[in-house]
C-alpha positions in Angstrom: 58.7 -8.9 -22.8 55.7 -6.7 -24.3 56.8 -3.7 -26.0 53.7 -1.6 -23.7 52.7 -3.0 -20.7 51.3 -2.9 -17.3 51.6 -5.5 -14.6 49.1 -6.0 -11.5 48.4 -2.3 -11.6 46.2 -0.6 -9.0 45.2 3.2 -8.6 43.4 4.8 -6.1 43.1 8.1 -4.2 42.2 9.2 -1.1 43.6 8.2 2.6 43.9 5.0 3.4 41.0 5.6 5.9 38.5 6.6 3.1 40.3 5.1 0.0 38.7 4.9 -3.6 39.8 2.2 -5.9 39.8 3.4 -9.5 41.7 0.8 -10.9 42.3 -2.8 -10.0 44.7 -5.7 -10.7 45.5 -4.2 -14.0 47.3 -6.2 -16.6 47.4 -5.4 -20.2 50.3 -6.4 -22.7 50.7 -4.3 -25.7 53.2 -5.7 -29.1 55.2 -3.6 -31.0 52.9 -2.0 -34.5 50.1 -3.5 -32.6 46.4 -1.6 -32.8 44.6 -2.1 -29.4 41.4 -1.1 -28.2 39.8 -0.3 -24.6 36.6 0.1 -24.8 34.6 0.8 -21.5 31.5 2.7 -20.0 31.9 6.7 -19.0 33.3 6.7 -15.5 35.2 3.5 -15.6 38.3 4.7 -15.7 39.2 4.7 -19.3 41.5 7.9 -18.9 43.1 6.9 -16.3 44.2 4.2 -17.4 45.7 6.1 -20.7 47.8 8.7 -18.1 49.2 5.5 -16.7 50.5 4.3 -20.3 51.4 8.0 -20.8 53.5 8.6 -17.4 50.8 11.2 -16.6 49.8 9.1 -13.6 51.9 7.0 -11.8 50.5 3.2 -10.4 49.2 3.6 -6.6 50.8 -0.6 -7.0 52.4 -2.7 -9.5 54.5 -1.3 -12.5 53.9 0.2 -15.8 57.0 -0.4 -18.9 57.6 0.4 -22.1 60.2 -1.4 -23.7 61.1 -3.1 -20.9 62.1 0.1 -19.1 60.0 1.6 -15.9 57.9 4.7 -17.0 58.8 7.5 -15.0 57.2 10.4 -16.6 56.0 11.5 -20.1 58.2 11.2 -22.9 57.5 12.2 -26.7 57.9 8.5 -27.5 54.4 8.5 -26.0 52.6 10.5 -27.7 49.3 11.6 -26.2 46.1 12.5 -28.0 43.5 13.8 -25.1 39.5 14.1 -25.9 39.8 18.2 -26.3 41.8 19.7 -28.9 44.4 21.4 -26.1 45.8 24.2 -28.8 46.9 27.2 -27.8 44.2 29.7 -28.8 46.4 32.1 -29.8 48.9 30.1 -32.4 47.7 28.7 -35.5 47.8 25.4 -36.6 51.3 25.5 -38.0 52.8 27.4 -35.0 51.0 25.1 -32.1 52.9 22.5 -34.4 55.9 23.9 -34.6 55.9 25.0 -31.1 55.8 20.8 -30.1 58.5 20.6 -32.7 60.9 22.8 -31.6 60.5 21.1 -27.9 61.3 17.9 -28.9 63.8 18.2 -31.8 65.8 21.3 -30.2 68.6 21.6 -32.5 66.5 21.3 -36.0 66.8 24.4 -38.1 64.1 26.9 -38.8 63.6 25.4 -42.3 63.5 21.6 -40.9 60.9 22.6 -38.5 58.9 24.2 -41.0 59.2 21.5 -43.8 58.5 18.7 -40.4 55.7 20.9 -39.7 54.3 21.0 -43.2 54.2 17.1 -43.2 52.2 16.5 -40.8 50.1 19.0 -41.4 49.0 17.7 -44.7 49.4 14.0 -43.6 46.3 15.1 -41.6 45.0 17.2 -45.0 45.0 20.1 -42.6 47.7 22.4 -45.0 44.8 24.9 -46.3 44.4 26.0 -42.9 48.2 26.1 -41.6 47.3 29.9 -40.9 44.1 29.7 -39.0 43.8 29.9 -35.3 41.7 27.0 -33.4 38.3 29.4 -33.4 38.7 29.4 -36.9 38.2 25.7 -37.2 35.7 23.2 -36.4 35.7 20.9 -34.3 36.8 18.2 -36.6 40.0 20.5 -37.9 40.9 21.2 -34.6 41.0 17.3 -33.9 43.1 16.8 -36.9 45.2 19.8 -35.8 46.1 18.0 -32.4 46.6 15.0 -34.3 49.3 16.7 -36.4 50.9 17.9 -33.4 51.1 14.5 -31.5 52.2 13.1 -34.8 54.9 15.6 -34.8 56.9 14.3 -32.2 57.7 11.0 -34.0 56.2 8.7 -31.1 56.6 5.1 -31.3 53.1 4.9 -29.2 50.0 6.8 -30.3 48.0 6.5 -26.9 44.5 8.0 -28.2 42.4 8.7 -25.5 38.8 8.9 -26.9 40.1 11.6 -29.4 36.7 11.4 -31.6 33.5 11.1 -29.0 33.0 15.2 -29.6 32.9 14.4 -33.2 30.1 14.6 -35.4 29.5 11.1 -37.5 30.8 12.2 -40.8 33.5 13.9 -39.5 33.9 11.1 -36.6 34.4 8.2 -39.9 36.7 10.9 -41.6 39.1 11.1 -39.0 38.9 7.0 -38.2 39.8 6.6 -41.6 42.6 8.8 -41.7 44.2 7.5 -38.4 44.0 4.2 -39.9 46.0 5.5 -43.1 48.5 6.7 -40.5 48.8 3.5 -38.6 49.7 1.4 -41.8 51.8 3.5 -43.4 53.6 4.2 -40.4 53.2 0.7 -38.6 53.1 2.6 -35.2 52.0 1.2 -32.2 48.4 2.7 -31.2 46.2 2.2 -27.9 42.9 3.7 -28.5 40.2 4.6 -25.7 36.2 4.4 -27.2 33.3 3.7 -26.0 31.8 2.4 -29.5 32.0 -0.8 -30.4 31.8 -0.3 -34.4 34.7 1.9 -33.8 36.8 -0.5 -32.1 35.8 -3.6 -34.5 36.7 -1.5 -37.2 39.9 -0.1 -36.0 42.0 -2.6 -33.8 43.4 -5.7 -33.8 42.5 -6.7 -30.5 39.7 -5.2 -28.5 40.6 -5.3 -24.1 37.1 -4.5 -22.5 37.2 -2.4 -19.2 34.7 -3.6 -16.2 32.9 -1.0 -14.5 33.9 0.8 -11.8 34.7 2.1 -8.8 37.7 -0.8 -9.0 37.6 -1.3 -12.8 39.4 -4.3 -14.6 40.7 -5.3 -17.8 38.2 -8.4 -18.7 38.5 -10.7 -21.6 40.0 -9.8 -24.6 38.5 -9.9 -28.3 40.7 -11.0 -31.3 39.3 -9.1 -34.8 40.7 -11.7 -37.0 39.0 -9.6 -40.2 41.8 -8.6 -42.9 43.0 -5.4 -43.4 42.5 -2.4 -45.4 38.6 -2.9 -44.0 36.3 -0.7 -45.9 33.0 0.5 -43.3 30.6 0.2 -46.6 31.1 -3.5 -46.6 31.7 -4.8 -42.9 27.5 -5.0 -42.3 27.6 -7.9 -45.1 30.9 -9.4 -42.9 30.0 -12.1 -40.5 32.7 -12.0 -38.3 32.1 -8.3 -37.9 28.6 -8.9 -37.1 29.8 -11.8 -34.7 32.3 -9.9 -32.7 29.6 -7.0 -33.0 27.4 -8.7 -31.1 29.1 -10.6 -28.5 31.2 -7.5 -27.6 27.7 -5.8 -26.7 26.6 -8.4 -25.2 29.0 -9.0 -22.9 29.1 -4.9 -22.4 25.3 -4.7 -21.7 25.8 -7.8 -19.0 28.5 -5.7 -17.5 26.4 -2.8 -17.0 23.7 -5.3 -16.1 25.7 -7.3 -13.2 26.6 -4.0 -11.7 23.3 -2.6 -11.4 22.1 -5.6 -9.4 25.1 -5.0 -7.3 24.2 -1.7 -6.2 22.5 -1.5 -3.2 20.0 1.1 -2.3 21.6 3.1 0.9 19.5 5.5 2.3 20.7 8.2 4.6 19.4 9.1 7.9 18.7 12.9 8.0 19.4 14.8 11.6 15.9 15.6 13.3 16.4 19.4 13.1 13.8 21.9 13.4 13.8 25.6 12.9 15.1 28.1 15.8 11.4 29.9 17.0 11.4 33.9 16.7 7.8 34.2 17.3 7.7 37.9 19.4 6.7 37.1 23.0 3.5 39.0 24.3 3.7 42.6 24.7 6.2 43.2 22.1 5.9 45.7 20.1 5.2 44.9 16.0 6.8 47.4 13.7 4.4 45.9 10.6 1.4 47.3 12.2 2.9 50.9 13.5 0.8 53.4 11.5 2.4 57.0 10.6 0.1 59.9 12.1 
């Protein structure tokens, strides 16, 4: 049994009368340290998808596990990462931190939560700015910040939910390097949402594309068979980076592609209404043209 996985899982919302199928037939096994990638077009789903590895949204069919247990509901095992930086405006860094710290490790001292704190703060290189609230950062430091936080809670899964799209390039390669670090050092298990291919060729092991939607399915998978530490200068010059490169957008561009030609043009009848008449009837008095004397 998979360490992560879900099994013929669909979601959907609405009354069975008017029903919208997000996703469909869902199957995706995740191992144990293992780096996976979803990558998928905006509106596909990708989020959703991430709440139902989180417990944040339970299957509409079919069953979600995580080591070999039924996921009820969240859990700091799974650790979350969402697109905005969710801090709490009014803590700083350390205190939003501690504040996930003291939730899940209840009976830790004041000094172990600080000195817990303090690690992940700099594991993130985020201790110069333990003080500083979240509009006191950037953007990138407040992504590291939530990072730290997540971190915090010791998860065995890192579910990343597209944590860099907002991210500038610099800072975008900065923080893919440093989750990497992470990952190896700590061997965790990671599930990453993106919408860049580079990224995901880079980053994962295996790379689980995500059809388009409404009704969105996991497709055919991508092995990155390239070793590891892999350094971004030199993966142009790699040709199995450049291969999986360009089949992955390939086969993303035909996706997009194939859907468009299914779409059909509907076009909607309009009601054949026409405005009430207040013309004045003959006789009638017009206030415009009354003159004072």
């Amino acid at each position: 049994m998979s360490f992560l996985e879900l099994t013929n899982v669909d979601v959907s919302f609405g009354p069975p009368s008017n029903q919208v199928d997000i996703l469909k037939n869902i199957n995706l096994s995740v191992e144990e340290n293992e780096f996976v990638a979803v990558i998928g077009f905006s509106g596909s789903g990708k989020s959703t998808l991430m709440n139902l590895l989180s417990g944040l949204q339970m299957p509409s069919n079919g069953s979600s596990s995580f080591k070999g247990s039924s996921i009820k509901e969240p859990g700091p095992e799974l650790g979350m990462m969402f697109q905005n930086y969710s801090l709490l405006p009014w803590l700083s860094v350390g205190d939003n931190v501690k504040l996930a710290i003291n939730r899940v490790f209840p009976k830790l001292s004041k000094s172990e939560v600080h000195e817990k704190m303090l690690h992940y703060v700099m594991m993130v290189k985020l201790d110069h700015a333990v003080d500083k609230k979240p509009h006191e950062l950037s953007g990138g430091m407040r992504q590291r910040a939530s990072l730290s936080r997540t971190l915090s809670l010791d998860p065995e899964v890192l579910l990343l939910d597209e944590p860099l799209s907002a991210l500038d390039a610099l800072t975008r390669s900065e923080l893919q390097d440093q989750i990497l670090n992470i990952w190896g050092n700590d061997k965790r298990t990671v599930v990453m949402i993106t919408n860049d291919v580079d990224e995901a060729v880079l980053m994962a092991d295996r790379i689980v594309p995500l059809t388009m939607g409404p009704g969105a399915t996991l497709s055919k998978e991508f092995i990155v068979n390239i070793d590891r530490p892999r350094d971004r200068h030199t993966l142009n010059d790699d040709p199995e980076f450049m291969r999986l490169k360009s089949e992955i957008t390939a086969f993303m561009l035909g996706l997009n592609k194939e859907n468009k030609e299914l779409k059909t043009e509907s076009k909607v009848t309009m009601p054949d209404v026409r405005p009430k008449d207040f013309s004045l009837p003959s006789g009638a008095i017009k206030f415009s043209h009354l003159q004072k004397k």
